[in-house]
N, C-alpha and C positions, 0 to 999 in steps of 0.2 A: 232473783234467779239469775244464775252468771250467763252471759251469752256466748253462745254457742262461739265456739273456735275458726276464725275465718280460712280457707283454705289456703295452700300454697298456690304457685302457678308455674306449668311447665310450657316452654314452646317448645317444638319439636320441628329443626327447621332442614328444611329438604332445596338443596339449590340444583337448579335443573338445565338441560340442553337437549333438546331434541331426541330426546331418552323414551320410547314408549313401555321400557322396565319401570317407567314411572308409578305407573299405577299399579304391580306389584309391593314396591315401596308400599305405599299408601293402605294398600288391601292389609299388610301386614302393621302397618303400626293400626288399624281399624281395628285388627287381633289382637292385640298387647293385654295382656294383665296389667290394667291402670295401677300405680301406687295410689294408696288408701291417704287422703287426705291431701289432695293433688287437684286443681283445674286444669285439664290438660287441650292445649289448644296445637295447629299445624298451619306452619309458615311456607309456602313453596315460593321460590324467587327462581324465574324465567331469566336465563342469562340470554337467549334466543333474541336476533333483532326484530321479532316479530314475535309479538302472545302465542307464539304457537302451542303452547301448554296451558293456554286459558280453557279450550274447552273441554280437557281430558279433565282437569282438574277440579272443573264444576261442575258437571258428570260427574263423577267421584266422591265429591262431597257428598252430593245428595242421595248417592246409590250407598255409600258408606257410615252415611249420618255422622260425618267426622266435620270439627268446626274449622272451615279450613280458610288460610287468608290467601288470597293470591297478589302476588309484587312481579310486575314487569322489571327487572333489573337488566335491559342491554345492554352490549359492549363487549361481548367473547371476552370476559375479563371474569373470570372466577371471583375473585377477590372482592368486585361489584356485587355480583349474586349474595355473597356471604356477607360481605356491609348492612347489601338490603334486608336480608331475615335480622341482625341485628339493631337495626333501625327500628323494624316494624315491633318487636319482642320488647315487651314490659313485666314481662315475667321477674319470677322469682330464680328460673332457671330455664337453659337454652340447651337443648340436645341437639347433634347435627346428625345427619345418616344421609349417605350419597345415594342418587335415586337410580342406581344399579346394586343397590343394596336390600336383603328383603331382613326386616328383625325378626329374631325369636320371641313368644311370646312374652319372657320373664325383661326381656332388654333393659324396658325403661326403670320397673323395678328393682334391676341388682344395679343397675347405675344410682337411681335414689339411695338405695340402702347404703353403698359405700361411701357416699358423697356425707350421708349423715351420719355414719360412723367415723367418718377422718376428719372432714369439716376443711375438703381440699377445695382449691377453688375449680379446680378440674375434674373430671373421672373420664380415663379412658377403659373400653374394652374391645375386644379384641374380634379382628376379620377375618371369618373362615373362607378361603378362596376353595371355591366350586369347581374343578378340572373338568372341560370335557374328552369324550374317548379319542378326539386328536388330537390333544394334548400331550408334547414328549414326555416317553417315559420317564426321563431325569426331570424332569419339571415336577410332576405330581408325586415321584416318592422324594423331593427337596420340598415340594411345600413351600415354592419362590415367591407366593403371591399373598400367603395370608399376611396379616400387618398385624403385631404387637409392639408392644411399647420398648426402648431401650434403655435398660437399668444403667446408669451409672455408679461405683460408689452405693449400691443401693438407694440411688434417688433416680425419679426420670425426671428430665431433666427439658425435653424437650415432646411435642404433643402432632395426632395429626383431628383432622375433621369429620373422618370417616365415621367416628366413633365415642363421640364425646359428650359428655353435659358439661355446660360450665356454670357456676354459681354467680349470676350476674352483677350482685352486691356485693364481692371482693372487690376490697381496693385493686387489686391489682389488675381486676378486668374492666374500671370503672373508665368509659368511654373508649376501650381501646377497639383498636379494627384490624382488618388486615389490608396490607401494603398494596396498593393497585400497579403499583412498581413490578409487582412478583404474580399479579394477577394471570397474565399471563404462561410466564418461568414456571411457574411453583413452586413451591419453599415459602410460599405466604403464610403455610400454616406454621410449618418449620418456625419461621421468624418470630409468628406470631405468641406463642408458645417458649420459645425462647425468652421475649422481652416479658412476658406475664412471669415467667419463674426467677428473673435477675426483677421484677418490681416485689419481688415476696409472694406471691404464687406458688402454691403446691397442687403436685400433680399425683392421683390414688388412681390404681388400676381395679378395675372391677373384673375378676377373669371369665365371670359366669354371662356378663353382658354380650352376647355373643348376638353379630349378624352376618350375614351368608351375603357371598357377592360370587355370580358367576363369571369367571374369566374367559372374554371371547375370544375367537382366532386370532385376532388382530395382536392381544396381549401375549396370546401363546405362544412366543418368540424370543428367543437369546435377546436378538435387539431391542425388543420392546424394555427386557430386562436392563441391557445395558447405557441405553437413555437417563431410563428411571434412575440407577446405582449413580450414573453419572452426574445426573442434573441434582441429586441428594448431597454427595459430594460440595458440587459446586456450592448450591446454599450454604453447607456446615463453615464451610472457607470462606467464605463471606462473611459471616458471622463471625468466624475466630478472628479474622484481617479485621474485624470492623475498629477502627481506635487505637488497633495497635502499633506499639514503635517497628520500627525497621528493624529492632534484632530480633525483637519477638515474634513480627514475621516469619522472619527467617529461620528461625526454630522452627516453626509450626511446619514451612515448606519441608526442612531436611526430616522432619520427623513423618510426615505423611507421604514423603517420596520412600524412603526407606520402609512404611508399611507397604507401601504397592509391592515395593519390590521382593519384601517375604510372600507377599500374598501369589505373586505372578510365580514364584518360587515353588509356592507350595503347590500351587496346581500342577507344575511339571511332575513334580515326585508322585500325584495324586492323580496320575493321567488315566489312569486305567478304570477309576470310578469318576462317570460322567456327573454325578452328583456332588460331589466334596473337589471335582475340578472346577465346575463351572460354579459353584459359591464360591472357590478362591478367587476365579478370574473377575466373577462381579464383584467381590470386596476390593481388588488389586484395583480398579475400573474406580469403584467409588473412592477411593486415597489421591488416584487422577485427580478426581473431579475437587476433591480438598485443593489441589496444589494448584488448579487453574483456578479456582473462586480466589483463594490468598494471593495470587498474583494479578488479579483484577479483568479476568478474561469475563467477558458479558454470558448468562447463563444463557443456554437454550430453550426456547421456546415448546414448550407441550401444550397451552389452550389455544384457543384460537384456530385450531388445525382445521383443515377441509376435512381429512377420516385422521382414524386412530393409528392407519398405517405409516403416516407421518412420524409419529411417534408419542402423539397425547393420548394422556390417560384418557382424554374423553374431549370431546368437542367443542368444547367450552369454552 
């Protein structure tokens, strides 16, 4: 008699900061329609200088009967937090979902599904951002906050954490992390993402993996936007400068100064829809932030903030 088929193994890893949407998170991956033929386990890594997520967490567990690890990872350094879930995971495969994020019940299943029809070493799927009623109105009919992938060339090319499984047995992910350099900044994922796709890395988009994230006041703001476009920027031109010669620089600079300036362009002629202005002025904003990453200006800071009003995504 042949023996039974041993299961696969999923982590599902949630990095955290003083987030009490945490246990939303949690309640919702509790809900998930598990993939069939899956052991499915939950990693939370405390970026907090104190377990202050230890007793929400274990509470939780037991109130959710989910199998959950808890990792102290200190240091207001995102990039710590997300090391630790990857330290502590022996899986087969590593899903990440931010813990102001709630999943749909299908999530983890149309991310497996794609994952094993492409045989990517990635799958991303995509963030539906949740407006509240003071929320500007050019905000919520632009839709500035949800997050999908960026086709190039029909490849994507580059990844975020919000929303991913990765297949931990690709070469290309085989001991890699992300940068504590950028822990901080962000663009860790950016990079991280980046160097997985130049080691032979493919990346498949799962478009049904869908999770919901509410955008609070703090986000709901031009400037919250124009950090964000900006510090995106910066990371991309870092990346492109990274190795290269002085003329190939210098291409990239004239070529990303002249985007801005069609984009700054196009918002003048586009002044009278607050929508298709301010996406030109945040795309003009992120070509900026190309030309000062290529010219080697230090990025700015988003974790570690005291509030979000600073301008970090989150507190971390």
């Amino acid at each position: 008699m042949a023996a039974a088929e041993k299961n696969r193994s999923i982590d599902i890893c949630v990095c955290t900061f003083r987030r009490p949407e945490l246990a939303d998170t949690l309640r919702s991956i509790a809900a998930l329609a598990m993939p069939s033929g899956f052991d499915i386990g939950v990693i939370v890594a405390d970026n907090d200088d104190t377990p202050t997520a230890q007793k929400l967490v274990t509470t939780l567990a037991q109130e959710l009967k989910l199998p959950i690890r808890y990792r102290h990872a200190p240091a207001r350094n995102i990039s710590i937090a997300r090391n630790a879930c990857l330290d502590a995971s022996t899986s087969d495969f590593a899903a990440f979902i931010d813990d102001d994020e709630t999943a749909s019940p299908q999530w983890l299943a149309e991310l497996v599904a794609t994952a094993e029809a492409s045989g990517a070493a990635a799958v991303l799927g995509p963030v539906r951002a949740l407006y509240g009623a003071d929320a500007p109105d050019w905000m919520r009919k632009g839709d500035f906050h949800s997050t999908l992938p960026v086709w190039v060339h029909g490849e994507i090319r580059t990844g975020y954490t919000c929303n991913v499984l990765l297949r931990m047995g690709d070469d290309s992910l085989r001991g890699r992390r992300f940068s504590l350099a950028r822990g901080q900044t962000g663009g860790e994922d950016t990079e991280f993402f980046d160097h997985m796709v130049k080691a032979g890395g493919c990346i498949a988009f799962a478009p049904e993996a869908w999770v919901d994230e509410v955008v609070p006041r703090a986000r709901a703001a031009f400037d919250w936007l124009r950090r964000r476009r900006f510090r995106f920027g910066q990371t991309h031109g870092h990346l492109l400068g990274n190795n290269a010669s002085g003329v190939r620089r210098a291409k990239e600079v004239g070529l990303a100064s002249a985007k801005a300036a069609y984009c700054f362009a196009s918002a003048i002629v586009t002044a009278v829809s607050p929508v298709r202005r301010n996406r030109s002025v945040l795309r003009g904003i992120m070509h900026v932030g190309v030309v000062s990453g290529l010219v080697g200006i230090s990025e700015i800071r988003q974790y570690g903030l005291a509030s979000p009003q600073q301008g970090g995504k989150r507190a971390a």
